[in-house]
MARTIDREN-922312 format. One record per residue (C-alpha): residue number from 1; residue in one letter; x, y, z. Coordinates in Angstrom, 3 decimals. Layout:
<lumbas>
{lumba NUM, A, {X, Y, Z}};
...
</lumbas>
This chain:
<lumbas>
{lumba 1, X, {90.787, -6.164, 43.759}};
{lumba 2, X, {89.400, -3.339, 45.380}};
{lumba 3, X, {89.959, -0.945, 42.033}};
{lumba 4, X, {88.639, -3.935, 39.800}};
{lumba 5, X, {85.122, -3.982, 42.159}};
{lumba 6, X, {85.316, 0.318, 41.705}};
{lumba 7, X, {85.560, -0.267, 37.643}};
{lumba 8, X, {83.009, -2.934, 37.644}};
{lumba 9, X, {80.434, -0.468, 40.333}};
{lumba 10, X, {81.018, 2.353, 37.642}};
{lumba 11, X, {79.971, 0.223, 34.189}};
{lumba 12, X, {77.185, -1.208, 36.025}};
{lumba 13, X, {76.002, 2.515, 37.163}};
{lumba 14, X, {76.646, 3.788, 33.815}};
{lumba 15, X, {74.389, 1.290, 32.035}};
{lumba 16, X, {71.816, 1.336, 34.518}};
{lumba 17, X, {68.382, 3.425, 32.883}};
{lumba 18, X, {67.544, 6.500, 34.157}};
{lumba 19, X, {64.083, 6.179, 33.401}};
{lumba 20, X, {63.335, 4.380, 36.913}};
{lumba 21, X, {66.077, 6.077, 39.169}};
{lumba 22, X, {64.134, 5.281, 42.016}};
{lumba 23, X, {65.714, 1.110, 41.200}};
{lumba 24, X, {69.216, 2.615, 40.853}};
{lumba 25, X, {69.317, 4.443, 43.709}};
{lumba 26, X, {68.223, 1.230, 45.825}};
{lumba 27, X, {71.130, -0.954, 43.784}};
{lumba 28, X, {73.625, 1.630, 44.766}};
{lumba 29, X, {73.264, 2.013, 48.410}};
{lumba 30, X, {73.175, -2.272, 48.330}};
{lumba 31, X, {77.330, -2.013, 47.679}};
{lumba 32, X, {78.946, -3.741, 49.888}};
{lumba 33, X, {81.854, -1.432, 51.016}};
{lumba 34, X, {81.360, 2.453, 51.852}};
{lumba 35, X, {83.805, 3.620, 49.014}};
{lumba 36, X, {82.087, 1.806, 46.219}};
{lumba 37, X, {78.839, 2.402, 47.261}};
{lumba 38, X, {79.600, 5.807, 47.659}};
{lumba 39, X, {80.939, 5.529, 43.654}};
{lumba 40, X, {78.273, 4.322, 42.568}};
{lumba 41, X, {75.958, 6.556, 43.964}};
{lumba 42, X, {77.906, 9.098, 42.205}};
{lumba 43, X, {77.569, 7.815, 39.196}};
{lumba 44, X, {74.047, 7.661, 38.954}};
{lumba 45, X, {72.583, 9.067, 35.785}};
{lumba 46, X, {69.240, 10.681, 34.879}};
{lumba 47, X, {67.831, 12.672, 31.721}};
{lumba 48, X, {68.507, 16.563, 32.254}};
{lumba 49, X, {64.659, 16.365, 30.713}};
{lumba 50, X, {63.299, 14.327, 33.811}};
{lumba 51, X, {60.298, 15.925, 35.185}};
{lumba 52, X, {59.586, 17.263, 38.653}};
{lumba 53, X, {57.348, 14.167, 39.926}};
{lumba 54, X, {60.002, 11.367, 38.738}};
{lumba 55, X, {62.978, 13.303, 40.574}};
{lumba 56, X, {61.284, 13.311, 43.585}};
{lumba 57, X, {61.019, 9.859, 43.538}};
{lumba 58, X, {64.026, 9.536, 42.995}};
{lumba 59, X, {64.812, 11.860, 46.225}};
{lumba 60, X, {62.221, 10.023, 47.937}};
{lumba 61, X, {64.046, 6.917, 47.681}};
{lumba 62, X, {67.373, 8.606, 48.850}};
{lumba 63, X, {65.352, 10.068, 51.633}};
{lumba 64, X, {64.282, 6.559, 52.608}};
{lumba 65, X, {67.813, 4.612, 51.967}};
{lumba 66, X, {69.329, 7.423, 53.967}};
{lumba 67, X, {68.151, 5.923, 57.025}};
{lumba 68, X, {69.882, 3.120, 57.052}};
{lumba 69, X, {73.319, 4.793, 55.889}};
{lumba 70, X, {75.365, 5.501, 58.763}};
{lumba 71, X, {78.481, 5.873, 56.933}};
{lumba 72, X, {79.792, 9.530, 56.067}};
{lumba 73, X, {81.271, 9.220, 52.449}};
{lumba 74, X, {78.208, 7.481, 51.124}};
{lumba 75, X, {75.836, 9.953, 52.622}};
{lumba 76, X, {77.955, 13.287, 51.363}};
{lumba 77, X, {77.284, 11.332, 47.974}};
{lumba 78, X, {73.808, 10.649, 48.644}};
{lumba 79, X, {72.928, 14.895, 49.203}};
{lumba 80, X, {75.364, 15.248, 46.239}};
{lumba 81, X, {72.622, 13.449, 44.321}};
{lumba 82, X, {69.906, 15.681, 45.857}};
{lumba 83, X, {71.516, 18.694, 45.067}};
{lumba 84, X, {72.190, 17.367, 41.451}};
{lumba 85, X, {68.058, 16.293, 41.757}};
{lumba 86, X, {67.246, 19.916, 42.825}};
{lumba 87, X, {63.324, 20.543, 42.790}};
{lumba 88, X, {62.367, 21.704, 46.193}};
{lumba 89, X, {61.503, 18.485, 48.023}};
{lumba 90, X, {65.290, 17.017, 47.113}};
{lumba 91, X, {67.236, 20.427, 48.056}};
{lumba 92, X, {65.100, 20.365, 51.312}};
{lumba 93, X, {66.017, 16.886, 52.489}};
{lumba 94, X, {69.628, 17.815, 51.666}};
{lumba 95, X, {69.531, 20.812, 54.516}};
{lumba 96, X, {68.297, 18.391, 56.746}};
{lumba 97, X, {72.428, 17.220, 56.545}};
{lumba 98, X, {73.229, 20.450, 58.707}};
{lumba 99, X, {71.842, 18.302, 61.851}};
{lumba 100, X, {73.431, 15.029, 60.522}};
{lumba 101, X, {75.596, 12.446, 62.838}};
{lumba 102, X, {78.655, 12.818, 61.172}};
{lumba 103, X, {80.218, 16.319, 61.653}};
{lumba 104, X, {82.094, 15.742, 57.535}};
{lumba 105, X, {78.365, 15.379, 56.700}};
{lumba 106, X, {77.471, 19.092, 58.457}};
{lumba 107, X, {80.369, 20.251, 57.172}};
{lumba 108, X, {79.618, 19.480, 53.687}};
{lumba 109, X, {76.285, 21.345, 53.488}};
{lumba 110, X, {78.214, 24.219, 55.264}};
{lumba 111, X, {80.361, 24.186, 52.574}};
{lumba 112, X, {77.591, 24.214, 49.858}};
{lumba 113, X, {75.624, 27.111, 51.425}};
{lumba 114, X, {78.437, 29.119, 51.807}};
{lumba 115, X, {80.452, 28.426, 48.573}};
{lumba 116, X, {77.565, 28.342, 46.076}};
{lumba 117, X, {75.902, 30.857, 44.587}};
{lumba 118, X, {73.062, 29.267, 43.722}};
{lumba 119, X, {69.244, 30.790, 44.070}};
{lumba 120, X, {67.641, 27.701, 44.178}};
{lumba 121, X, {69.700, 26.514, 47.506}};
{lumba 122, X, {69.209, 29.761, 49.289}};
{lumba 123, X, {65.526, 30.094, 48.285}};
{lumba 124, X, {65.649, 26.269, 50.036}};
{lumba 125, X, {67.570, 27.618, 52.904}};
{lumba 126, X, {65.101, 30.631, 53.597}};
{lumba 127, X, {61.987, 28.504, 52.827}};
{lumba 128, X, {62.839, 26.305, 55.685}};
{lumba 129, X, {63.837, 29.207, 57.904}};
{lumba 130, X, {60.471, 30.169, 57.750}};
{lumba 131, X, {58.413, 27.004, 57.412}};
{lumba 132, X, {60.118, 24.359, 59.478}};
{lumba 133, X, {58.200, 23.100, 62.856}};
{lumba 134, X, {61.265, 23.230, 65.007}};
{lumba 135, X, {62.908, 26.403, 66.197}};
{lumba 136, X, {66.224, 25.328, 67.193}};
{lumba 137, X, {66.399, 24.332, 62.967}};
{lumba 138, X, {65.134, 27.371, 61.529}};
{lumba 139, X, {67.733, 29.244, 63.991}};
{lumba 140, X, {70.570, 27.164, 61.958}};
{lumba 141, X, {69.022, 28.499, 58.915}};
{lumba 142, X, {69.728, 31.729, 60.434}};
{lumba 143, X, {73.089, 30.638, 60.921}};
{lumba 144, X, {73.909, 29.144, 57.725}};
{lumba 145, X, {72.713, 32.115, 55.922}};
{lumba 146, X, {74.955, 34.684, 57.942}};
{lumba 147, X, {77.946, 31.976, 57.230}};
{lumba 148, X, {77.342, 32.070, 53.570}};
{lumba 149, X, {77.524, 36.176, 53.439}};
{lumba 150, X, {76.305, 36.133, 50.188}};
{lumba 151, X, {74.263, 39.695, 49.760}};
{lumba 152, X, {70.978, 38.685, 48.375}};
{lumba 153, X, {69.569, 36.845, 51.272}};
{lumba 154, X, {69.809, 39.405, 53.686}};
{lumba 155, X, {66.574, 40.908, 53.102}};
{lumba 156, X, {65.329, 37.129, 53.916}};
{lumba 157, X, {66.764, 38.219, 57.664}};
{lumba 158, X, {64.345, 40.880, 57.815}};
{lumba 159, X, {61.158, 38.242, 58.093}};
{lumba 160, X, {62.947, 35.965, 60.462}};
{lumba 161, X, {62.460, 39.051, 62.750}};
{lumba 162, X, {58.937, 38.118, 63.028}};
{lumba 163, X, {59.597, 34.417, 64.096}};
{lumba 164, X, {57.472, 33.533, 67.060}};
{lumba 165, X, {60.202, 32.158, 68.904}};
{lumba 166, X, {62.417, 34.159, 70.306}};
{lumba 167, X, {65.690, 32.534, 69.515}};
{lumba 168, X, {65.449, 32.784, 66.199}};
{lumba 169, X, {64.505, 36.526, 65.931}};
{lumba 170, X, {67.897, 37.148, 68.461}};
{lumba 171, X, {69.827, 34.784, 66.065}};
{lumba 172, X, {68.178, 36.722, 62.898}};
{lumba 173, X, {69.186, 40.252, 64.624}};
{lumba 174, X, {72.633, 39.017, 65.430}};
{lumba 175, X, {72.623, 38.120, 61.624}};
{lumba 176, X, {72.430, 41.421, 60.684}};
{lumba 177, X, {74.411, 43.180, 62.678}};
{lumba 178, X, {77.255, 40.833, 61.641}};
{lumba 179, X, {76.518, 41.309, 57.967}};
{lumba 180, X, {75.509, 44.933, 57.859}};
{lumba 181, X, {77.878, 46.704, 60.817}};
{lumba 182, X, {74.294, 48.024, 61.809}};
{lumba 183, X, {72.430, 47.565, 65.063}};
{lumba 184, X, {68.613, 47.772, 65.464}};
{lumba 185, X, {68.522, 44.441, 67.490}};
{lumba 186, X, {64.753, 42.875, 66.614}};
{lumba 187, X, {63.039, 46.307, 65.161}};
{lumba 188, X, {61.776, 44.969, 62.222}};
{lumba 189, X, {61.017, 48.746, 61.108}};
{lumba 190, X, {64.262, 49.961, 61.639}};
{lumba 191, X, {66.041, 47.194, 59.535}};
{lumba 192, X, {63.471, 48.080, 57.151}};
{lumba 193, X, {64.316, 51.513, 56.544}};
{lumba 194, X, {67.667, 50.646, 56.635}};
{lumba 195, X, {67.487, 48.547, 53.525}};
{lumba 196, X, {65.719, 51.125, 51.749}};
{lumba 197, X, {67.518, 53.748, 51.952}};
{lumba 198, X, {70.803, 51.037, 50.880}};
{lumba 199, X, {68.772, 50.601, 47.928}};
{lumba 200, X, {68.131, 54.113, 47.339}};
{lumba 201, X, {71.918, 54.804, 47.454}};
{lumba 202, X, {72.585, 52.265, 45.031}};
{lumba 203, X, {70.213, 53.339, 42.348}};
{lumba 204, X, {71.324, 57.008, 42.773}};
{lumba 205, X, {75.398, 55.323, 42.105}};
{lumba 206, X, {74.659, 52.536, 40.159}};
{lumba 207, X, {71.369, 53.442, 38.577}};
{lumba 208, X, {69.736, 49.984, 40.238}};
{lumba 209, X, {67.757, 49.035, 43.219}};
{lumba 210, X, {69.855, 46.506, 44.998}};
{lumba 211, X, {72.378, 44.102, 44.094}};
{lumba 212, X, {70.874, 42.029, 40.850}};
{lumba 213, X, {73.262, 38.955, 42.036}};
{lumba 214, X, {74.984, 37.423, 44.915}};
{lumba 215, X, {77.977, 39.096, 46.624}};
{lumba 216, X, {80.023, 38.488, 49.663}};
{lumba 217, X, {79.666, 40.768, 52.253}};
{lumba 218, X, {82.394, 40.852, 54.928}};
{lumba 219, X, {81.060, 40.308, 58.239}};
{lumba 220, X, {81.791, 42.931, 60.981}};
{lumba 221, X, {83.243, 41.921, 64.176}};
{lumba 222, X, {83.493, 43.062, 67.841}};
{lumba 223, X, {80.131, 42.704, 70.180}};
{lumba 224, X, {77.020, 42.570, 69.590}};
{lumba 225, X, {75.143, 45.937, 70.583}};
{lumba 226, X, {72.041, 46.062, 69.011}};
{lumba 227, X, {70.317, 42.751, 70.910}};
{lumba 228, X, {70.086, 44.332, 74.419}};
{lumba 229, X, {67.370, 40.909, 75.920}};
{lumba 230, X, {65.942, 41.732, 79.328}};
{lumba 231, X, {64.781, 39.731, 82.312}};
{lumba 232, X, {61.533, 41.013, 83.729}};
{lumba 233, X, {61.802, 44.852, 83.141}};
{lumba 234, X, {66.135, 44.716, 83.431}};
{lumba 235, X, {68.234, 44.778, 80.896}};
{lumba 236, X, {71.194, 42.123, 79.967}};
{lumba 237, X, {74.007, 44.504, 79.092}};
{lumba 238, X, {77.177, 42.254, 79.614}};
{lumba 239, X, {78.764, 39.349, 78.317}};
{lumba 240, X, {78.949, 36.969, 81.784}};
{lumba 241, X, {76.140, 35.870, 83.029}};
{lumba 242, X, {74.674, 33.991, 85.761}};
{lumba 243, X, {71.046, 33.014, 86.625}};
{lumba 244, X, {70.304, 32.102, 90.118}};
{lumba 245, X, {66.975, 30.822, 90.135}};
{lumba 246, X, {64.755, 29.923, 93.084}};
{lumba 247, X, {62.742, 26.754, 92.682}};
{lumba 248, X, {61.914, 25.887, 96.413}};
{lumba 249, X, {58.518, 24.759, 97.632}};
{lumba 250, X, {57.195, 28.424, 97.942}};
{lumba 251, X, {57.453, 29.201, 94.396}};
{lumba 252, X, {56.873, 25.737, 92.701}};
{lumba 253, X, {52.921, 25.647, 92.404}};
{lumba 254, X, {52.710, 29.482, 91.337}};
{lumba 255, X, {55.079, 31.793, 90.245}};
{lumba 256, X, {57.703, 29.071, 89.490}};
{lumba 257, X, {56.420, 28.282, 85.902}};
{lumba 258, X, {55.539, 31.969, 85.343}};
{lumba 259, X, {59.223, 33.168, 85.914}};
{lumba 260, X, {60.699, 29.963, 84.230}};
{lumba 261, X, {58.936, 31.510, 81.348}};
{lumba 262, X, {60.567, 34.490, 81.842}};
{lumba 263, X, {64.358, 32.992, 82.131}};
{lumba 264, X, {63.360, 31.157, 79.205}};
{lumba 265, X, {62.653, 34.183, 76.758}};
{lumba 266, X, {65.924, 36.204, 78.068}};
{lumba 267, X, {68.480, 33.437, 77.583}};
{lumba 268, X, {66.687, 32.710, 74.299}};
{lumba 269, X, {67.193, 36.785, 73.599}};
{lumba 270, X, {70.966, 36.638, 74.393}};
{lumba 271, X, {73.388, 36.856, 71.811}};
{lumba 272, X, {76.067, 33.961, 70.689}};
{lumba 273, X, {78.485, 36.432, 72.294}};
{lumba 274, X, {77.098, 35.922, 75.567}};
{lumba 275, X, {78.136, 33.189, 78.316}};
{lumba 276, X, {75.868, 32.180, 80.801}};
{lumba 277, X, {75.126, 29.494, 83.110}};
{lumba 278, X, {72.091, 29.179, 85.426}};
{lumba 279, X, {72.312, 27.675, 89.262}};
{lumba 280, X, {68.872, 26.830, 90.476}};
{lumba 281, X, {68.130, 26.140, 93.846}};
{lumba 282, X, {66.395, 24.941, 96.844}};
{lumba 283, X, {68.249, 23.951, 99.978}};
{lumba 284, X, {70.550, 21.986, 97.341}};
{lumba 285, X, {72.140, 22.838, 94.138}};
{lumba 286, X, {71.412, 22.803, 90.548}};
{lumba 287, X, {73.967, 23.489, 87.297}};
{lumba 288, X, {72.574, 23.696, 83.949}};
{lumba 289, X, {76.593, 23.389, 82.979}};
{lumba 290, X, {78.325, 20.949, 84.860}};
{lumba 291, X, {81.560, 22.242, 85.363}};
{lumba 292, X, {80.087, 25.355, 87.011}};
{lumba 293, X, {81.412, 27.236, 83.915}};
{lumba 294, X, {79.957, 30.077, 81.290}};
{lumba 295, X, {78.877, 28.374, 77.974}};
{lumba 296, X, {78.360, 30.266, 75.067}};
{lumba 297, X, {74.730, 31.219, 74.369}};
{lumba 298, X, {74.350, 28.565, 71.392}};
{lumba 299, X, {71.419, 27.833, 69.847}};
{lumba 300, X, {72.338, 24.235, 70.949}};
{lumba 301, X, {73.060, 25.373, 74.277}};
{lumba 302, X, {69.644, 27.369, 74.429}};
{lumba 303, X, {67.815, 24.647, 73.311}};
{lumba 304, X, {70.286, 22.729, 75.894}};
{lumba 305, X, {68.990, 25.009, 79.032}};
{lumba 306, X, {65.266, 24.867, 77.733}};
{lumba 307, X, {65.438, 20.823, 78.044}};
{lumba 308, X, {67.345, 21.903, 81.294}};
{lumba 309, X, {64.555, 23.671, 82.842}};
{lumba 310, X, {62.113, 21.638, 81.997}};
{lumba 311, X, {63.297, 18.585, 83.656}};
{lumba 312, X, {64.398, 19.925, 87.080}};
{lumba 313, X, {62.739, 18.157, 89.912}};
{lumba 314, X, {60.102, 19.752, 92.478}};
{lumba 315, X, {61.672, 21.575, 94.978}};
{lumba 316, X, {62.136, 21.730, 98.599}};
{lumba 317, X, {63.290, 24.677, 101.345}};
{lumba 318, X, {64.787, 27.248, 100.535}};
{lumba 319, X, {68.846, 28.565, 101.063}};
{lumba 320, X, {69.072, 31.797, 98.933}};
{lumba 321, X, {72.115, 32.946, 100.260}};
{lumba 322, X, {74.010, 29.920, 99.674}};
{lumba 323, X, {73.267, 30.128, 96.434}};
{lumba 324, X, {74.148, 33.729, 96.156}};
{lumba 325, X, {77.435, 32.936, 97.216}};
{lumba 326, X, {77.957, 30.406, 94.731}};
{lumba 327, X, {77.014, 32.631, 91.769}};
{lumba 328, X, {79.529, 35.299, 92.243}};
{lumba 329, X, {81.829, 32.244, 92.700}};
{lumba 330, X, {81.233, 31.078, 89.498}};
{lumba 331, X, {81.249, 34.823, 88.489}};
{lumba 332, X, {84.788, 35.342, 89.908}};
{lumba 333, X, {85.992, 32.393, 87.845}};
{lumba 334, X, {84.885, 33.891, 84.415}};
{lumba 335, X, {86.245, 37.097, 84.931}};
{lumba 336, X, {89.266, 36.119, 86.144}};
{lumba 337, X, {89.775, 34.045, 82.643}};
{lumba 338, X, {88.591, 37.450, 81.024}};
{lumba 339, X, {90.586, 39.994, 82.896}};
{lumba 340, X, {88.657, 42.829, 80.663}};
{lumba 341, X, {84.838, 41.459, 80.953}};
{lumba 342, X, {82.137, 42.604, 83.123}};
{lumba 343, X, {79.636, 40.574, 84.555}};
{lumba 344, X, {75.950, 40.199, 86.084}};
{lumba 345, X, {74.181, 37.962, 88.454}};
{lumba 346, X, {70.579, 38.357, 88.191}};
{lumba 347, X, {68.781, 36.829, 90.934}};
{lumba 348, X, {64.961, 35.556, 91.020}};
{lumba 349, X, {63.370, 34.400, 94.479}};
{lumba 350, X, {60.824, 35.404, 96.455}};
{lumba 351, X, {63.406, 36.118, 99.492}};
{lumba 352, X, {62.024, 33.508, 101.792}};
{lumba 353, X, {65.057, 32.024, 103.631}};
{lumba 354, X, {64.133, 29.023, 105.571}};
{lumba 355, X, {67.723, 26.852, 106.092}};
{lumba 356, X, {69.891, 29.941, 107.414}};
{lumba 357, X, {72.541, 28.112, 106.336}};
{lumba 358, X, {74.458, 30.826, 104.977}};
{lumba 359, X, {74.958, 34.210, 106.481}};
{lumba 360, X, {74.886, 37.831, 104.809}};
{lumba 361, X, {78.401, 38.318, 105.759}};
{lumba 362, X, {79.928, 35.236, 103.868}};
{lumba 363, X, {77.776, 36.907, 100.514}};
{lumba 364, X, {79.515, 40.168, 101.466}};
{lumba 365, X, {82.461, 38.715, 101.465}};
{lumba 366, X, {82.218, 36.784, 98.428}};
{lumba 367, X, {81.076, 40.226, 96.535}};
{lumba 368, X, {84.728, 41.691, 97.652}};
{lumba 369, X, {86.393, 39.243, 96.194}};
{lumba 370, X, {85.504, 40.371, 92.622}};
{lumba 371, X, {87.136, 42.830, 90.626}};
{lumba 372, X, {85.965, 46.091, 91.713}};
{lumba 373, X, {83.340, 47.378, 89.554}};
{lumba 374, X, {83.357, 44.471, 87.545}};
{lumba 375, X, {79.627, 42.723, 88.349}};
{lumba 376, X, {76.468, 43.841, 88.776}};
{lumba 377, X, {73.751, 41.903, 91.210}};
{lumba 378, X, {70.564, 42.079, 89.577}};
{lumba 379, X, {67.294, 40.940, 92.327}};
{lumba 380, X, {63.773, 40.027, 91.003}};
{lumba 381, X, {61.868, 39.796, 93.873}};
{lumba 382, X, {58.861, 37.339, 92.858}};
{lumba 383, X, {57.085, 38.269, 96.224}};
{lumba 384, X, {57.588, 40.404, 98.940}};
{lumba 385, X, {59.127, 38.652, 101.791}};
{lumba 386, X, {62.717, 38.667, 102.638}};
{lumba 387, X, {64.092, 41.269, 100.422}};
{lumba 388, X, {65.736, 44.452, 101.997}};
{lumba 389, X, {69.090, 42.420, 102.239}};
{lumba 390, X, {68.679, 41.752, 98.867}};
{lumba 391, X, {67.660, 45.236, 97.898}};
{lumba 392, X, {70.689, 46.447, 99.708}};
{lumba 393, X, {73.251, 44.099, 97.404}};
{lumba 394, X, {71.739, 44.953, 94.364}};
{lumba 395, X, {72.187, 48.924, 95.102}};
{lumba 396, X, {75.228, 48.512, 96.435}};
{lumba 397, X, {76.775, 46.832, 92.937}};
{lumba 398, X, {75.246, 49.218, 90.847}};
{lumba 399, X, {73.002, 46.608, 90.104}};
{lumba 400, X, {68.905, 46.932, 89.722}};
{lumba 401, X, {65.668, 45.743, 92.067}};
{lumba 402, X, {62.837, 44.617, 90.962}};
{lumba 403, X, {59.593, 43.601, 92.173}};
{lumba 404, X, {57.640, 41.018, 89.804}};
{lumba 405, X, {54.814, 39.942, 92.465}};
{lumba 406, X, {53.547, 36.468, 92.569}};
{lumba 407, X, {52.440, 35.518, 89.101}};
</lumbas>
């Protein structure tokens, strides 16, 4: 019965006119069951000669039944339909399938990107890298062009240097590092020169400026080296990371949103090969991951900790020591489950202990506890009251003090 509905879905989609696909895209998502509709979807039909303003009708209408879809096969079938549509408007609502529900659905326009070698659908990709409103989606731009490899949209990398948010420029950098074993981090100059004198090599061997077509390029491995963020005037170097972050009473009205700003940039600056967490505190206890674990430094994860920060409540007193304590804690944890990492804690307060809950010695001698040389204490003194103890960890783990001031 079910093949017999399939058959009759098919003659009905064949015979349908493609002058008004617009009708016959509405017919075909009003199939009753997901395979069918999915069929005839599929089997929609237009004129190869169908102008520019009647296909994007025609996407228009798959834009609109698309929002009431929620079942995977029919949508795949749906951006097919887009792709087959192709003017700029249908190839743009198809990207917007990376973000999609249904992971077969993201996985599908991962697979296009990276398997076609099609100009139009990486001129779509790199159009909305630089035009969409939302950062976190022009960073999976970013990412979908480094996952494709293919050698002609590199240049494209260069511009997304001079995003205005910072997590795309770090994901653009990291880009193309991976796909060029080079590492200028965000100098847009650099890169720049770089790809000149590649092109001058390859007219001098091959008598031409730079490859006429797509090719994929192999994508180097290991760390990143070239994306060195920093927090205040210190720079992140390693690949564990914990923020301690003081958001007690004495720095909420002032210099709380000024150096919230600050963590902000840096964890949008790290690179995907980073793991971080950040423990903000007043007398009590704040995890932006829950299990007290690293997390990789995602661009869903920075746009995670952004969402984070924003909602954490007003604070109260102030127990910095405490929250030292629980840092190189968490700090212990991640190197012991990478026996050849190094870590840092960089910590931002202005100093001001007023529980006393926790004593210098108990920090002390959670510091011994970690593999010797292994971490770094980092202090940003926002302020100047409290510090020499703090002062004293920092230079006594190799680490770096700073003063920032009240903002």
């Amino acid at each position: 019965m079910a093949l017999l509905r399939t058959i009759v879905v098919l003659l009905l989609a064949a015979s349908v006119s493609a002058a008004d696909l617009s009708r016959d895209v509405r017919k075909a998502f009003r199939v009753k069951e997901p395979a069918s509709r999915a069929v005839a979807i599929r089997s929609l039909v237009f004129d190869a000669t169908m102008d520019r303003k009647a296909r994007n009708k025609g996407a228009a209408a798959i834009e609109k039944a698309l929002k009431q879809e929620t079942h995977p096969t029919p949508r795949i079938a749906a951006l097919e339909l887009l792709y087959r549509l192709g003017t700029d408007r249908a190839l743009d609502r198809l990207l917007v399938g990376i973000v999609d529900r249904n992971e077969p659905v993201r996985e599908w326009v991962r697979g296009l990107v990276r398997d076609r070698p099609d100009p139009r659908l990486h001129d779509a990709v790199i159009r909305t890298m630089r035009e969409d409103s939302s950062w976190k989606f022009r960073a999976m731009m970013v990412d979908l062009l480094l996952e494709a490899r293919w050698s002609t949209t590199r240049r494209a990398l260069v511009d997304a240097l001079s995003d205005e948010h910072p997590a795309v420029q770090a994901r653009a950098a990291e880009a193309l590092e991976r796909l060029t074993g080079a590492a200028y981090g965000v100098d847009k100059d650099k890169w720049l020169a770089h790809f000149r004198k590649e092109a001058d090599a390859a007219h001098k061997e091959h008598g031409r400026t730079y490859a006429a077509k797509p090719e994929k390029i192999e994508i180097k491995s290991g760390p990143i080296t070239g994306l060195v963020p920093t927090l205040y005037t210190i720079p992140i170097r390693d690949k564990n990371i914990v923020f301690v972050v003081d958001m007690s009473s004495s720095m909420h009205k002032t210099s709380r949103s000024s150096h919230f700003v600050e963590l902000r940039q840096a964890i949008f600056r790290l690179p995907s090969d980073v793991s971080f967490n950040i423990l903000c505190f007043d007398q009590r206890l704040f995890f932006f991951a829950k299990a007290r674990e690293l997390v990789p430094a995602t661009t869903t994860n920075k746009a995670a900790a952004e969402r984070w920060l924003q909602d954490l409540p007003a604070g109260q007193r102030t127990d910095v020591f405490q929250s030292i304590v629980t840092g190189l804690a968490m700090i212990k944890e991640a190197l012991v489950k990478n026996p050849k990492g190094r870590a840092e804690l960089f910590v931002l307060s202005d100093g001001r202990e007023t529980v006393k809950t926790t004593s210098l010695d108990r920090v002390e001698a959670m510091y011994q506890k970690l593999p010797a040389a292994r971490c770094r204490v980092h202090f940003i003194a926002l302020g100047r009251g409290g510090t020499p103890l703090l002062r004293a960890l920092a230079v006594r783990s190799g680490g770096q003090f700073a003063e920032a001031g009240q903002q």
